[in-house]
C-alpha positions as semicolon CSV with decimal commas, in nm:
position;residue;x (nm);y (nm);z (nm)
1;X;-1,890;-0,874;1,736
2;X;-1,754;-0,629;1,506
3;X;-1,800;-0,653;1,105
4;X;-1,480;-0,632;0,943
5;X;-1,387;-0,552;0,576
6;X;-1,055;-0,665;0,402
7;X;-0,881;-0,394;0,286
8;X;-0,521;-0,361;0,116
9;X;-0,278;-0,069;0,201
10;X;-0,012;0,046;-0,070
11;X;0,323;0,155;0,128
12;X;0,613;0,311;-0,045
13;X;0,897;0,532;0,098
14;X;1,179;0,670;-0,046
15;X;1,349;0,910;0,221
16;X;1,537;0,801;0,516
17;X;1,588;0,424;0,541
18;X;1,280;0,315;0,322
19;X;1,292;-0,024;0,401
20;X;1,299;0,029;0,748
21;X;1,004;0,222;0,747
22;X;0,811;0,029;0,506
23;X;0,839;-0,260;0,761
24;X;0,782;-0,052;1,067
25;X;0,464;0,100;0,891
26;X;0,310;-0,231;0,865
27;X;0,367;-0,278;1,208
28;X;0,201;0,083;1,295
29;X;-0,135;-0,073;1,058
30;X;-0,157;-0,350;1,360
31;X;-0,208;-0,085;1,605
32;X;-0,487;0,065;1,419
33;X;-0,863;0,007;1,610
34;X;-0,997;-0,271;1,532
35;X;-0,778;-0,348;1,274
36;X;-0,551;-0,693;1,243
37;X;-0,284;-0,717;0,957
38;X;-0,412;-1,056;0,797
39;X;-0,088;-1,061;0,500
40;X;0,225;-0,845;0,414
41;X;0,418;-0,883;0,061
42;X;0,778;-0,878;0,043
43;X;0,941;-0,561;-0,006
44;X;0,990;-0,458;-0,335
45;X;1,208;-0,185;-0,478
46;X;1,084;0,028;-0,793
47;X;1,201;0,329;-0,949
48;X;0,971;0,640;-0,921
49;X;0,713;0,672;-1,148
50;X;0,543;1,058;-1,230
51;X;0,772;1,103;-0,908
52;X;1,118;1,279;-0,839
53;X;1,422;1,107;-0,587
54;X;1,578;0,788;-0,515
55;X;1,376;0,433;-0,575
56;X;1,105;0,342;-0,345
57;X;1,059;0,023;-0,111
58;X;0,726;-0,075;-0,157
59;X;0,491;-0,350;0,003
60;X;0,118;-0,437;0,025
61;X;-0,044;-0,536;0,358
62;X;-0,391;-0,731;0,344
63;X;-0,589;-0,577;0,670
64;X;-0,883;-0,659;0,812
65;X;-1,049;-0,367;0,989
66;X;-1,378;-0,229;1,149
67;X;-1,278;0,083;1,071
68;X;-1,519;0,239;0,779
69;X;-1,324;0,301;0,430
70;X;-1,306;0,721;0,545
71;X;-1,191;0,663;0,922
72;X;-0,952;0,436;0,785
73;X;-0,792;0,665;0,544
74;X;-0,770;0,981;0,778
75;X;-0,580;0,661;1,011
76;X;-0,317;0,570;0,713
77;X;-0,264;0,991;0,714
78;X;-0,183;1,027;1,107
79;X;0,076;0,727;1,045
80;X;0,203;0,896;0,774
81;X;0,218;1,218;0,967
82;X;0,373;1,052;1,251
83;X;0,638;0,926;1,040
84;X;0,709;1,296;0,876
85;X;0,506;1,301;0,577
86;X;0,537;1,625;0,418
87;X;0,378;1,730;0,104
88;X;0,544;2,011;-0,004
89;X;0,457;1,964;-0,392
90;X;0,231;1,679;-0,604
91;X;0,462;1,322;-0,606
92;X;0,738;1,485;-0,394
93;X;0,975;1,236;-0,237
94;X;0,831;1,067;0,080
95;X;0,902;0,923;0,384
96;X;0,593;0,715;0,391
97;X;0,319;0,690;0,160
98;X;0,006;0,490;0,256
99;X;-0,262;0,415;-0,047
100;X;-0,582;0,238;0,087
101;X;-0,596;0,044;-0,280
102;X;-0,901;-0,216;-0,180
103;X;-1,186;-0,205;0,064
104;X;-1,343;-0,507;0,041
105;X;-1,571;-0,514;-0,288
106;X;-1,680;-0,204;-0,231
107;X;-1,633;0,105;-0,508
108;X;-1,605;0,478;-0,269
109;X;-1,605;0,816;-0,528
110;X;-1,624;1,112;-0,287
111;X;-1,416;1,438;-0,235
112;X;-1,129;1,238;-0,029
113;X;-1,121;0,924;-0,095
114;X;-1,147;0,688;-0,452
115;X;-1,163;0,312;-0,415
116;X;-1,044;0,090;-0,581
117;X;-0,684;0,322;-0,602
118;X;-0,727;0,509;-0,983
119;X;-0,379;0,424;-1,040
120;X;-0,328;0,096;-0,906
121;X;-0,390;-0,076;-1,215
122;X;-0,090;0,136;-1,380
123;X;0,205;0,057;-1,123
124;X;0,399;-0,294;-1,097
125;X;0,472;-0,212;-0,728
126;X;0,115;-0,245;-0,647
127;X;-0,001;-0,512;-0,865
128;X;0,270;-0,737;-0,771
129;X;0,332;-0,685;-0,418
130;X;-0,062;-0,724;-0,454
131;X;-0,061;-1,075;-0,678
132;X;0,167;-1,226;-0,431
133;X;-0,086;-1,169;-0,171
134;X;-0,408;-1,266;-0,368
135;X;-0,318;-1,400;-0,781
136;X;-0,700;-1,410;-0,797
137;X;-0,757;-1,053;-0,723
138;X;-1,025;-0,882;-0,806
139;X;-1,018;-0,499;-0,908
140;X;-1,439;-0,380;-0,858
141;X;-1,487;-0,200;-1,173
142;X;-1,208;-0,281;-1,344
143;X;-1,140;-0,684;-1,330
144;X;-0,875;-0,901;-1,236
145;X;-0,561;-0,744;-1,118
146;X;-0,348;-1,019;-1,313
147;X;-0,468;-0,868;-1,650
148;X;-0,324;-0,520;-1,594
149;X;0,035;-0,707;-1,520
150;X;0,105;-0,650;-1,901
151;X;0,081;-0,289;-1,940
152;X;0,360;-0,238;-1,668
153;X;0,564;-0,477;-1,744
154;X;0,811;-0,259;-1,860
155;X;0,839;-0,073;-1,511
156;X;1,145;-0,164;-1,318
157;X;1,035;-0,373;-1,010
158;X;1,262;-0,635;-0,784
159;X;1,191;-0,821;-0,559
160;X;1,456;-0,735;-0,239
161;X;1,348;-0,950;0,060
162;X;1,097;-1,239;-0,005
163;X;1,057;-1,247;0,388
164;X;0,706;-1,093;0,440
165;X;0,747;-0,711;0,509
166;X;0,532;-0,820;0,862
167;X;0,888;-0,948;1,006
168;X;0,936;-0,803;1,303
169;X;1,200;-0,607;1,321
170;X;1,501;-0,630;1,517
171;X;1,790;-0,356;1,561
């Protein structure tokens, strides 16, 4: 029996058909080893923050994986590549952007990877997408995600489907 960990995935996009990729990118996180997408948010829409282009989609996806916290971030980066992630210059525009945001309890500092997200608690289209998954949430080193809702709330955020993002799609 494997050990798994829940772990929550930022997604944002805001090349292309965003939402269509936000949904199709939760759909990629099911395929992932030993990984099972427990929850998906609604899809959100938000206007860029520190970031240049159009508004993003954005959506949170509660996994639960065996993958350990760095295997599971170079996995988020080949579906990122796969879906032509470029990063041609610091916040560019993106066709998919995949933020490992929670592993479990557990606090990671190295080189590659920082968990909990440092910027999560500073962006209504995590917190919120993440609140409608868990209003309890707790933030390890930081405290309940609900607190932080205050110092973004003047960051435009809508809700734009309340259907979880983990509809499967049909063209």
């Amino acid at each position: 029996m494997i050990t798994t960990v829940s772990a929550y995935v930022g997604i944002g996009a805001n090349l292309g058909n965003p939402e269509h990729t936000v949904r199709r990118a939760i759909l990629a996180l099911q395929d992932l080893t030993d990984t099972r997408v427990s929850a998906s948010s609604s899809l959100f829409v938000s206007a860029p923050i520190d970031a240049t282009g159009s508004d993003f989609v954005n959506a949170v996806a509660r996994i639960d994986t065996g993958l350990a916290a760095e295997i599971l971030l170079l996995e988020l980066q080949k579906i990122e590549l796969a879906f032509g992630r470029e990063r041609p210059f610091r916040n560019a525009p993106r066709t998919l952007d995949l933020d490992l945001l929670l592993y479990g309890q557990t606090q990671i500092q190295t080189r590659s990877l920082e968990v909990p997200h440092p910027r999560m608690t500073d962006r209504a289209f995590v917190l919120r997408p993440l609140l409608e998954l868990d209003a309890a949430i707790h933030i390890p080193g930081k405290g309940q995600a609900q607190d932080f809702l205050a110092s973004v709330q003047d960051q435009r955020i809508q809700v734009i489907d309340r259907a979880p993002a983990l509809v499967l799609l049909i063209d």
